[in-house]
N, C-alpha and C positions, 0 to 999 in steps of 0.2 A: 795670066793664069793664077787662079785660088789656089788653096791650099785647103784642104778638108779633111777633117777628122768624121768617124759616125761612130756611134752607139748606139745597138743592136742591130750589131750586122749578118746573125741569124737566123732574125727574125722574115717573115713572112714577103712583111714591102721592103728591105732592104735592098733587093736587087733593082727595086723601082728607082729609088738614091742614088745607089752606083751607078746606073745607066742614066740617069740626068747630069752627072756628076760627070761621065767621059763624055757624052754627048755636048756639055757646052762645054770643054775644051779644060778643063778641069785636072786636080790630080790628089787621090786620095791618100792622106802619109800615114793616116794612122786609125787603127778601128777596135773596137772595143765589144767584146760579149762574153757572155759566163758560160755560153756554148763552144768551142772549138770544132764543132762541126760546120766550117763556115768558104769547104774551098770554094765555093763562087766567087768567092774574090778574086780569083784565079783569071776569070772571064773578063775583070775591068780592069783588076789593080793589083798585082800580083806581085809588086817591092812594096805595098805598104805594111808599116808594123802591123802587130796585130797582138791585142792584151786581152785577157780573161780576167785581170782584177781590176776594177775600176778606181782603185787608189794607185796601182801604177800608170795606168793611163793618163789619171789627171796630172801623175811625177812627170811622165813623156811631155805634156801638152807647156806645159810650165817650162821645162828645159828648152823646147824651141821657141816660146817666147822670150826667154831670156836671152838666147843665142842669135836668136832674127835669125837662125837658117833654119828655113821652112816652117817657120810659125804657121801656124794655123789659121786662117780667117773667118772658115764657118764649121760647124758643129751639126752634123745632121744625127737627129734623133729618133731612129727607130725602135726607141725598149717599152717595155711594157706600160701601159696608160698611167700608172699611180706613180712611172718612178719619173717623168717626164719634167715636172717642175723641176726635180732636183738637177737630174740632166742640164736644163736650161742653167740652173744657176753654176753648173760647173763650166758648160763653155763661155758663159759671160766673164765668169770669174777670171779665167784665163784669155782674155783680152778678144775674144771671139764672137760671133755673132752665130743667133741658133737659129737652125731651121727644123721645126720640128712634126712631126705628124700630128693627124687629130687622132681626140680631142687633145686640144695644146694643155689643157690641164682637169681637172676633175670638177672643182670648182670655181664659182667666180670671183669670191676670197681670193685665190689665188694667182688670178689674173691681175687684181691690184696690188699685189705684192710683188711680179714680176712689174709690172710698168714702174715701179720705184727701182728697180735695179737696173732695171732699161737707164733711168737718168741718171744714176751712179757710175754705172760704166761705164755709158754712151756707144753700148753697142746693142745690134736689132734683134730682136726676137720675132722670128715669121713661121708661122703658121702652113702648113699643106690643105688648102680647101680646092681642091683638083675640079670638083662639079661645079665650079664657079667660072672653068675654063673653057668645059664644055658647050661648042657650036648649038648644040639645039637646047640646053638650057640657056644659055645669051641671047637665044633668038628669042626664045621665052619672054626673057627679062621686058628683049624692048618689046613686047607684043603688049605685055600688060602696064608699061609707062605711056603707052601710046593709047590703052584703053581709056575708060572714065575712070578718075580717079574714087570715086566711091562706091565703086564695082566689087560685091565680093562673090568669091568665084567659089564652088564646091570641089574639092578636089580628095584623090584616093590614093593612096600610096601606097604600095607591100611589095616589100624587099626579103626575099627568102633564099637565104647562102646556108648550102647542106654540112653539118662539122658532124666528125664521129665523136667515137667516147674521147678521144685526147682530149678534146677542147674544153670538158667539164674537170678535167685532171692539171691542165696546164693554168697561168693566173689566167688567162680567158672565163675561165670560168668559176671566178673569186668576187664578190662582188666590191669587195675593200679593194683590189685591185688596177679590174677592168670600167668598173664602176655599170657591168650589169651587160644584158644584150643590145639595150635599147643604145648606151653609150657606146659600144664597142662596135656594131655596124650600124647605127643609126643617124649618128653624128652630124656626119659628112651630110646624108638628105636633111636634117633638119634646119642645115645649115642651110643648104640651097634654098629651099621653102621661105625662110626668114629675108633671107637678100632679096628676094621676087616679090613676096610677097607685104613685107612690109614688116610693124613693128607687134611684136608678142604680146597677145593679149591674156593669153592661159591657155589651161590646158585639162585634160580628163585622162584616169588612166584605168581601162575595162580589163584587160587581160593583162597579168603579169606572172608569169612565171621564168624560171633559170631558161629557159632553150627558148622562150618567146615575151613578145609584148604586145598592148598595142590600145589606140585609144583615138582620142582628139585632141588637134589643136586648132590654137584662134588666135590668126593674124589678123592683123588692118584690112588686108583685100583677101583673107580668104580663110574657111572651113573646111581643114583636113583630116579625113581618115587615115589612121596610118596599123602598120601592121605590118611588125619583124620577127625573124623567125629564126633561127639554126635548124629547126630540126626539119629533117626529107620528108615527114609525113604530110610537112604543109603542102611541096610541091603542087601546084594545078597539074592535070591530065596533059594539057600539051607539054610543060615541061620533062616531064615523064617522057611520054613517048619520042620526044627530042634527043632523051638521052642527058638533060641538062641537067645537072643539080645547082643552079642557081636560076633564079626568076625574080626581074625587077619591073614592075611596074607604075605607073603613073597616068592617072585619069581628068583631066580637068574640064569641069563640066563632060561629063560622058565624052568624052576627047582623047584619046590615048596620046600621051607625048612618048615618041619616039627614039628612045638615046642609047640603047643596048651596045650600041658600038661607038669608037673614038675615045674609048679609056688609055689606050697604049700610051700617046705620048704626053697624057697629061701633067706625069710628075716633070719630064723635063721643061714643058711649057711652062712649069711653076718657077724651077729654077731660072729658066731664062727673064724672065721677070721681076725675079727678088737679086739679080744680079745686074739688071737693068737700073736698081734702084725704085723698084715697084714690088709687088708683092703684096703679100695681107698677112697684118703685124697682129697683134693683142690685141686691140678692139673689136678686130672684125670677126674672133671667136667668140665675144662674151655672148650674142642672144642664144648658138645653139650650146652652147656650157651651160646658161641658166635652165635651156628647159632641160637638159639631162638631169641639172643637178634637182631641180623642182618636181622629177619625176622620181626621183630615187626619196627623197621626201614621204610621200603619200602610202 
């Protein structure tokens, strides 16, 4: 059994953390946020500490390394996108390994800056790239290694998750922060697009505004349209009359890929894998970090 610390535990995917956290047999001693609205800890881990200053917390984290009872092993990181490096550097610092959500950092400066404290400390810094876990994106995967290799494929993308006014009030909606819409829900698929599709060639960027984006990209095997949103007015009519206020799509060559379901136990499937001694470390975020960061750019 681990030992787990987390930061931002009332945020949004924190209960995603918790439940990977008791699911592989785990135990959380101590959690950290500027919100004390956070009893869902209640439902996984209900004797862990629990701090609002993050300069006590990092006191806490240091005295159980000192003591060897109950030190801490890993550090999950759910706070807001800009404070995430530093995060990383406090669970490294305290003899710990991080696991952190996307994006693991804003930019790719900064990914070389964490791999030098990876070899200082010699403890791991991993990544959550959940759609890389997913059955019908794998299937994907080996569909197009199996294809011609100098096959490029057209393909369409738009992902539209409805937020109210909070979301332009909270750092979500800061661009120093969040590092924009395209960064904060788009991450993760640009991510996925790059492992499949191959190595980043560029990119275009037609619509920007605060509540949307959207543009092209150009991998090795393929030509993507893509296009995010916040705001409900994007909604398509079937989403609507479904009742949904989320709609994800994906078109490859006029093809629709299929994957609306099997999110549930992705975060644990993560952890079960970065506790396995597998996982996906700092490398595996630099291509979709670059094009956020090369989008915020233009």
């Amino acid at each position: 059994m681990y030992n787990f610390g987390l930061i931002g535990a009332g945020g949004y995917i924190a209960p995603r953390h918790m439940k990977a956290i008791k699911e592989t047999g785990n135990n959380l001693v101590a959690a950290l946020d500027l919100n004390d609205s956070v009893g869902i800890i209640d439902s996984y881990f209900p004797n862990a500490d629990f701090f609002t200053e993050p300069e006590r917390f990092d006191r806490h984290m240091d005295k159980l390394r000192r003591k060897e009872i109950n030190k801490i092993d890993f550090v999950s990181i759910c706070s807001p996108n800009y404070l995430h490096d530093s995060h990383i550097r406090m669970a490294l610092r305290n003899g710990a390994h991080a696991i952190c959500e996307k994006p693991l950092v804003l930019n790719p400066w900064n990914i070389d800056a964490l791999q030098e404290i990876e070899r200082e400390t010699g403890k791991k810094i991993y990544t959550i790239l959940q759609l890389r876990l997913h059955p019908a994106i794998q299937q994907l995967k080996k569909q197009i290694i199996n294809n011609p290799k100098d096959k490029v494929y057209n393909v369409d993308l738009t992902y539209i998750t409805s937020r109210g006014k909070w979301y332009f009030i909270s750092w979500k909606g800061n661009v120093q922060k969040s590092g924009g819409v395209a960064t904060n829900i788009g991450v993760h698929f640009f991510d996925m697009l790059g492992w499949i599709f191959g190595e980043f060639k560029g990119l275009e960027l037609e619509i920007n505004q605060p509540e949307k984006a959207g543009g092209k990209l150009y991998f090795e095997n393929a030509n993507v349209n893509w296009f995010l949103s916040v705001d409900e007015k994007d909604l398509p009519s079937e989403a609507i009359i479904a009742n949904k206020r989320t709609f994800r799509q994906i078109n490859i060559e006029g093809q629709e890929l299929e994957f609306s379901d099997g999110f549930t136990d992705l975060h644990t499937m993560s952890y079960k894998d970065i506790l396995a001694g597998k996982g996906f470390g700092i490398e595996d975020a630099r291509k979709s970090i670059q094009i956020v960061s090369d989008l915020r750019k233009i």
